[in-house]
Every structure is written in C-alpha cells, then in structure tokens.
C-alpha positions in Angstrom: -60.8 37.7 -38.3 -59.8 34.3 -38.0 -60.2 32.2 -41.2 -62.5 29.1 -40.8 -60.7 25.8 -41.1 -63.2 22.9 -43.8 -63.8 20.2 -41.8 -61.8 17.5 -43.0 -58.8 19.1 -43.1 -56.2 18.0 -39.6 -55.7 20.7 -36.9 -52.3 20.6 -35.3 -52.8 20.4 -31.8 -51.0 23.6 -30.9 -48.5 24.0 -33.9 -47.8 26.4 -36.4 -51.0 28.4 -34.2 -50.5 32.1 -33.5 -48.7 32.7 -30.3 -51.0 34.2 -27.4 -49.3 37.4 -25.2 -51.5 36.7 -21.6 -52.1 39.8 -19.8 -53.7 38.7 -16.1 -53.3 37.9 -12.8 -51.5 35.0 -11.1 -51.8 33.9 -7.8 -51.9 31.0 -5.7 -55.6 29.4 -5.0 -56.3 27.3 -1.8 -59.0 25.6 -2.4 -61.0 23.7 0.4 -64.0 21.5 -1.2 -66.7 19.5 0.8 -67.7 22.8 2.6 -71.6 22.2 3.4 -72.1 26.1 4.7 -70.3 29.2 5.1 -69.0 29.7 8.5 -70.5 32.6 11.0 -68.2 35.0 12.7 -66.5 33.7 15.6 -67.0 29.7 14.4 -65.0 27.1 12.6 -66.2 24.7 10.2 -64.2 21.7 8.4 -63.9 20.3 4.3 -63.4 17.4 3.1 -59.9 17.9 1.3 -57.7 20.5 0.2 -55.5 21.7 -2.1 -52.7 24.7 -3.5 -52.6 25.7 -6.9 -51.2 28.4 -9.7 -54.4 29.8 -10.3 -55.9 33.7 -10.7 -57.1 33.7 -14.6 -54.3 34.2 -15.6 -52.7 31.1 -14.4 -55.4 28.9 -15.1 -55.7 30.2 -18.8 -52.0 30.3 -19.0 -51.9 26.8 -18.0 -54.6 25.3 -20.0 -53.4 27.2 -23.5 -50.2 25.9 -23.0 -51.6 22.2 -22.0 -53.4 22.6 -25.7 -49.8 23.2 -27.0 -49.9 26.6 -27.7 -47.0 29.1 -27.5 -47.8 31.3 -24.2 -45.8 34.4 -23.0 -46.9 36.3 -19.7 -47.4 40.1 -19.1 -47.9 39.9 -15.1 -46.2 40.2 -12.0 -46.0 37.9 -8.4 -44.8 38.6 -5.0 -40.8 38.4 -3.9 -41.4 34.9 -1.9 -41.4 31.0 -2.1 -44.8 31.4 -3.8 -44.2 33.8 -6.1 -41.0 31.6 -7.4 -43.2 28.4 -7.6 -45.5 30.4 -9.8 -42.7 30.9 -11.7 -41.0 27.6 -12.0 -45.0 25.9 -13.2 -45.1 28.4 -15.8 -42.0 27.6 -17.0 -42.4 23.9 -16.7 -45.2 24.6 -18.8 -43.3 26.2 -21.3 -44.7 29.3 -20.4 -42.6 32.3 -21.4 -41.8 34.5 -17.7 -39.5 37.0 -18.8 -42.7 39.3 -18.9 -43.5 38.3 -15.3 -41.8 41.1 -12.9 -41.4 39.6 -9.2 -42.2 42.9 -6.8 -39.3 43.6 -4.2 -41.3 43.5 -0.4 -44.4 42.4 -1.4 -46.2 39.0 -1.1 -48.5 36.7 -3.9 -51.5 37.2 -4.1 -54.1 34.7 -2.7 -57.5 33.6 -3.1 -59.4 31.0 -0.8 -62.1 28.7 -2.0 -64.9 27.1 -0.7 -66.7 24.6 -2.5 -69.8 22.8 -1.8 -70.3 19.2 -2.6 -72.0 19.7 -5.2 -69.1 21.9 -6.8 -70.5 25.7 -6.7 -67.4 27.8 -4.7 -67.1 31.1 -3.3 -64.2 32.9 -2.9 -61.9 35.4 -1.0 -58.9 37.0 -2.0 -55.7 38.8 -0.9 -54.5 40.6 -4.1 -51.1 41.6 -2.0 -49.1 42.0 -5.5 -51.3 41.8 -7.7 -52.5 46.0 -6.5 -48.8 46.7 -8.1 -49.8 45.1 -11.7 -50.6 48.5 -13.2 -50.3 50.0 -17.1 -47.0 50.9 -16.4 -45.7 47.5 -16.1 -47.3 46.0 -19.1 -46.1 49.3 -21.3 -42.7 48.3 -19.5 -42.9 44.6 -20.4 -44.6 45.4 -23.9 -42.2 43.4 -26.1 -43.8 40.6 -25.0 -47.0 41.7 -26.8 -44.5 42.9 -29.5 -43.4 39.1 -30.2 -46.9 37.8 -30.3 -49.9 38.2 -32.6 -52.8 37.7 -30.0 -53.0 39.6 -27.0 -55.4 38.3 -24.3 -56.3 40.6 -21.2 -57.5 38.1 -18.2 -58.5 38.5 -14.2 -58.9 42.5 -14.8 -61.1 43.0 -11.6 -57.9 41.2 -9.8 -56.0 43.7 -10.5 -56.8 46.8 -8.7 -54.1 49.2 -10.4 -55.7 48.5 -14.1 -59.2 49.9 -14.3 -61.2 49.7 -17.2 -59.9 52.4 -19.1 -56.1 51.3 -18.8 -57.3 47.9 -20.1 -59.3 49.5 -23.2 -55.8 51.6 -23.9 -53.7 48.3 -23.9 -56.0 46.8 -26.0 -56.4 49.6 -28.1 -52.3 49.7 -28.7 -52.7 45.8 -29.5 -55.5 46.3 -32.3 -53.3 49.2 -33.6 -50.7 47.1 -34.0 -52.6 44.8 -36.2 -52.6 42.4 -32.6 -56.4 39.9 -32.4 -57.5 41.3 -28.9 -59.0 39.2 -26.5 -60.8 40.1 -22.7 -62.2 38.2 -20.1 -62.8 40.5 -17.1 -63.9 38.5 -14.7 -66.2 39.3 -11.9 -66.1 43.2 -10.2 -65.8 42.4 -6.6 -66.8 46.2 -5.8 -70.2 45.7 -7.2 -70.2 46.8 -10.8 -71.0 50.6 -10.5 -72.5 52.6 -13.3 -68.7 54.0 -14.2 -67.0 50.4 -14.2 -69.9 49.4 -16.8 -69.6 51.7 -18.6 -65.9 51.6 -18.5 -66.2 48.2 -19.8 -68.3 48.8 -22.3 -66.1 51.8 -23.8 -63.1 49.1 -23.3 -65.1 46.6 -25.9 -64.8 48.6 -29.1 -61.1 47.5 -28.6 -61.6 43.6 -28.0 -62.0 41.4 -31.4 -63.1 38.3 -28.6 -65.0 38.8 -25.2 -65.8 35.8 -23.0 -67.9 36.8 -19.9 -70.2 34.9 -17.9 -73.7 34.9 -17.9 -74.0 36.6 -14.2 -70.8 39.5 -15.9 -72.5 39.5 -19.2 -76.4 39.9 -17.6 -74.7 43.0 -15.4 -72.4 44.8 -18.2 -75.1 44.7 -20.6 -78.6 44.6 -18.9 -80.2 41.6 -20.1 -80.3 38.7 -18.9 -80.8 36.2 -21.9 -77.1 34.8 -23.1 -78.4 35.7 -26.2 -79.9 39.0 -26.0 -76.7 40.1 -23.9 -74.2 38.6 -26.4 -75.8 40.4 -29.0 -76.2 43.6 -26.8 -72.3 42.9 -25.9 -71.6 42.6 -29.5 -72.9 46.3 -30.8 -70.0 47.8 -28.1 -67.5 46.4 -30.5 -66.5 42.8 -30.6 -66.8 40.6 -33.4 -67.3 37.9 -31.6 -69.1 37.3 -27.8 -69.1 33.8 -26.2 -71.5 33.9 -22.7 -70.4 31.2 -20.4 -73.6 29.2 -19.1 -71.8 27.0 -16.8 -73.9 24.0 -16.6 -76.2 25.2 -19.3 -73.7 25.7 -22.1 -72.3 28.6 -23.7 -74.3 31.1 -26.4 -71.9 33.0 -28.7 -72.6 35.4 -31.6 -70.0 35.9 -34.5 -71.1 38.4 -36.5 -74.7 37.2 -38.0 -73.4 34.1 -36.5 -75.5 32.8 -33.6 -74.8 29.1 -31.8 -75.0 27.4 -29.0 -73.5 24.4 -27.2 -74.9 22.1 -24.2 -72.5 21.1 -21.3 -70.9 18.0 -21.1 -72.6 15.7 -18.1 -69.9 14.9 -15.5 -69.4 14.5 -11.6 -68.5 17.4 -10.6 -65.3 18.1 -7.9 -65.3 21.8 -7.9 -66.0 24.5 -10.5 -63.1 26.8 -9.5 -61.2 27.6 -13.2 -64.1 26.0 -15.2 -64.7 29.8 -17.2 -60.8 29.3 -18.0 -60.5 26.1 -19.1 -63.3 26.6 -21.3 -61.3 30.4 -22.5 -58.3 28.4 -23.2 -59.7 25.5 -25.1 -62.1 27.8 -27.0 -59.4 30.2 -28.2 -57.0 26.7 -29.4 -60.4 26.2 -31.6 -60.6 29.3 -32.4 -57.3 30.2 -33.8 -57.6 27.0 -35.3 -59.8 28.6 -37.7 -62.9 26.0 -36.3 -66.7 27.0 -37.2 -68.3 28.4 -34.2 -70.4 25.4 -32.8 -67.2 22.6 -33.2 -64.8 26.1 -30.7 -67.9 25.9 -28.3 -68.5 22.4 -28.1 -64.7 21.9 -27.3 -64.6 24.5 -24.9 -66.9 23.3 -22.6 -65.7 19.7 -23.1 -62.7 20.9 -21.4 -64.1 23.0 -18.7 -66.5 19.6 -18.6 -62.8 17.9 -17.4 -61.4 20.4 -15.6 -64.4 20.5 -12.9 -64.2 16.3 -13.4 -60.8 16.5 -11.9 -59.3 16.9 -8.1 -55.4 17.4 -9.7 -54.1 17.5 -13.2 -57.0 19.6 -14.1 -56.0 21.0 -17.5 -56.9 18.9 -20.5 -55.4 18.0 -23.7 -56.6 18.8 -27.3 -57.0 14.8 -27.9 -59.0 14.6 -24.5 -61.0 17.7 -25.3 -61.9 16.5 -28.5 -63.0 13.2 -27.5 -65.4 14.5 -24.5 -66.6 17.3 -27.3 -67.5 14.5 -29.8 -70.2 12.6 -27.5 -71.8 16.3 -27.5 -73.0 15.3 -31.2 -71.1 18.0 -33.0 -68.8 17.6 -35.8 -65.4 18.0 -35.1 -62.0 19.0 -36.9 -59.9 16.2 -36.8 -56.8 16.2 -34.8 -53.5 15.9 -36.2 -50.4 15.2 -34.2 -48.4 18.6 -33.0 -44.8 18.8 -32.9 -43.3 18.3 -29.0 -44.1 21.9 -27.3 -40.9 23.6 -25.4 -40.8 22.6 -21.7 -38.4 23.0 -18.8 -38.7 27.2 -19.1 -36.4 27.6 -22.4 -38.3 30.8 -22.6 -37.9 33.2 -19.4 
C-alpha cells in the first residue's frame, strides 16, 4: 500500500517518487479528426486535419508519467524501421529509459488509425505488425528492467497478441513476489471479450495491487454496469484498489472500504484518443505521491481534461494538472518544485 501524504505537506513533482517499469505497447497513431461518418466500402471521405504520434498505451502513459517527472523504464519492443527509431529517440527525449525496448529484425511498427468526430468520440483500427512478437519471453528476457524499479505497470495488453491473459497474471505475479506494486490497464479486447479472456482477466487481478479500466472494460469483465457496483465487483478478484474511467462523467474508485468519486473537468474537446492514459499517468503521480483518493482522481481527470483540450503537446504537467484539478472544488496537495528530470536518453 501506498502511504497517504497530510495535506499540507509539499509533493515533489516527480522526485524522490518510486520509479515505474512500463510493460505495453508502442506504436505510432494517425489520427484524422473532423470525420462526420465512417466511410462505406468502396468510398472516400475527408477530415479536417491530421496528425502522427508515439502513441499505443504504452506510449501515451509512458509519455505522460514522465511529463509528471517521474522516472520511466520500458519493457516493449517496435519494428526495425524509421518509425520504430522515432519511437525510440521521443522516449528518450523524454527521459524514458529504452534499453528494455527490443527493435524486431524484419518486421514493421505497429499502427493504429483514428477517426474522430467533431465532437471528439474516435474509432480506431490497428496494424499490430510488431507488436504480435511482444510475448513473455521478451519481458522475462528484458526483466532487469522490472528488477531496477519498484512499480511495475502492465499497459495495451489486448495490443499485444503474444501476451494473453495468463502470461500477464504470471508477470505480475513474479512483480508482487518480488515485493514490486503491480499495476494493469488492459485496454479494450478487440476479439470480443469471450468467456475465457474474462475470466482470464479476472484470474490475472489477484496479481494487480491497481486496476484502471473503463467503464465499457469494467461493465464487460465484471458484469455490472454501475462504476460502482463493477469497481467493487472488480475489487473482490484481488486489487486493493479499482479506479473505473467515466470519460465525461468522471471516474469511481474503491480503495479498500474507500469509495469516491470525481466529476470531469469541462473543456472543448479536440479528440479523446489517449484520454484513459493521461488520466493513468497523472493518477498514479498522485498516487505514489501518497494523495487521498478523491485529490489522485480529481487530478487524473484534470489531466485527461487537457490532454483531449489539446491538438499537439498533449501531455500535461503536475503544476498544469493541479491547477485544472483545483476548479474541480477538491483539496489538493500542494506542489513543491522537483529537481530537473534526465532528458536527452541518458538512460537507454
């Protein structure tokens, strides 16, 4: 368990927290907003604007924990090509440690296309090209990395297609034996959820100290669909703690007896692609900063609240987080100022 920080004492943004071993996919995302339909077979039809990012969960939780200024090191892989190598050169601009990140001789990165509506809701299709060779084998391979940090956070696991749910529950299983906090968020199963996958997932929970699905993954994995009454369905699999993802409605978590819940922030909304991960990575800053449970929601979705505000430098800081989080009405942690985080990739 993380201890629980009093109120008035500072919170380094990002220093002297524990650092964070991310297991997950990385990709590159094309996104394409202002699309008012889906097309029909056989027809084109045209956006508004565009644009290429380091995305898959992993990147976009990657990015956004190490925007909050926390130590990051990858467990991952990308294709043998220009994009796989600017994946790798933003990570380590970021700070981000690579030397986890195997690049896969002959194969491509993976990518995912976006559509987003004006008003911001996306669908999405997806190429997983290298991400079919992430598989247990390469994270037992690359497992020093977990060995050097004392969180472990599994990320994107339905995007990668050589880890089903019972590798992920014996990765995290080896982290919690090693004394390791585990964290999951699977994303969405693009086959459909069948009965074994659930239930996969829900054998894989008794190994997860923090699990931070979506309503529509939380309503399907545990059969109810009230946040609440799934979080606490969620919760009796294993975690201590279950934060559902609301989107516009807020988030619902339960920590132990714990219950609470947080509005959204109100903003103008570009796209929503990466707003479940901004809100990951700015929850788990709070919540390794040892924050009560409504402060780490409220500043969680304050961030997602910017990331979905924002058409390029998408990932916010701790100050900017916790100013948005504030006009929510919740009482916050104060903010102290955090040592200068690594940059330029000292830590491939």
């Amino acid at each position: 368990m993380i201890a629980s920080n009093p109120e008035n004492e500072p919170v380094p943004e990002g220093g002297g927290l524990p650092g964070i071993c991310l297991v997950g996919n990385l990709n590159l995302d094309l996104i394409i907003r202002g699309v008012e339909t889906l097309p029909v077979w056989g027809q084109e039809i045209a956006g508004s604007s565009h644009t290429t990012v380091t995305s898959g969960q992993g990147g976009y939780v990657g990015l956004g924990l190490a925007k909050m200024g926390l130590r990051v090191d990858a467990i991952a892989n990308v294709g043998d090509d220009a994009e796989g190598r600017g994946i790798l050169a933003e990570l380590q601009a970021a700070g981000i440690g690579t030397a986890g990140v195997e690049v896969r001789p002959g194969t491509a990165t993976g990518i995912t296309v976006g559509l987003v509506r004006p008003d911001g809701e996306r669908a999405f299709v997806s190429h997983f090209a290298s991400l079919g060779e992430m598989d247990e084998a390469l994270v037992e391979r690359q497992w020093q990395t977990a060995r050097a940090n004392p969180v472990v956070c599994l990320v994107g696991l339905f995007s990668l297609p050589g880890l089903d749910p019972d590798a992920a529950g014996r990765i995290l299983a080896r982290a919690q034996q090693e004394g390791r906090h585990t964290v999951l968020d699977t994303g969405w199963d693009p086959d459909g959820w069948s009965a074994e996958t659930v239930a996969g997932v829900r054998a894989a929970l008794q190994h997860v100290d923090v699990f931070l699905p979506n309503l529509d993954e939380a309503s399907v994995i545990s059969g109810e669909t009230d946040p609440l009454a799934a979080a606490r369905a969620l919760q009796q699999d294993g975690p201590s703690l279950v934060v559902v993802k609301c989107g516009a409605d807020g988030s619902v978590a339960v920590d132990g007896e714990h219950v609470a819940t947080t509005s959204a922030t109100t903003v103008d909304v570009v796209d929503a692609v990466g707003a479940g991960d901004a809100f990951d990575a700015a929850f788990l800053f709070a919540h390794l900063s040892g924050w009560a449970l409504e402060p780490a929601l409220a500043f969680g979705s304050a961030a997602a609240g910017i990331h979905v505000s924002r058409a390029s430098d998408r990932h916010a800081t701790p100050s900017e987080a916790h100013a948005a989080a504030a006009e929510l009405g919740v009482a916050l942690p104060p903010l102290s100022p955090r040592p200068t985080a690594p940059r330029g990739g000292q830590r491939q």
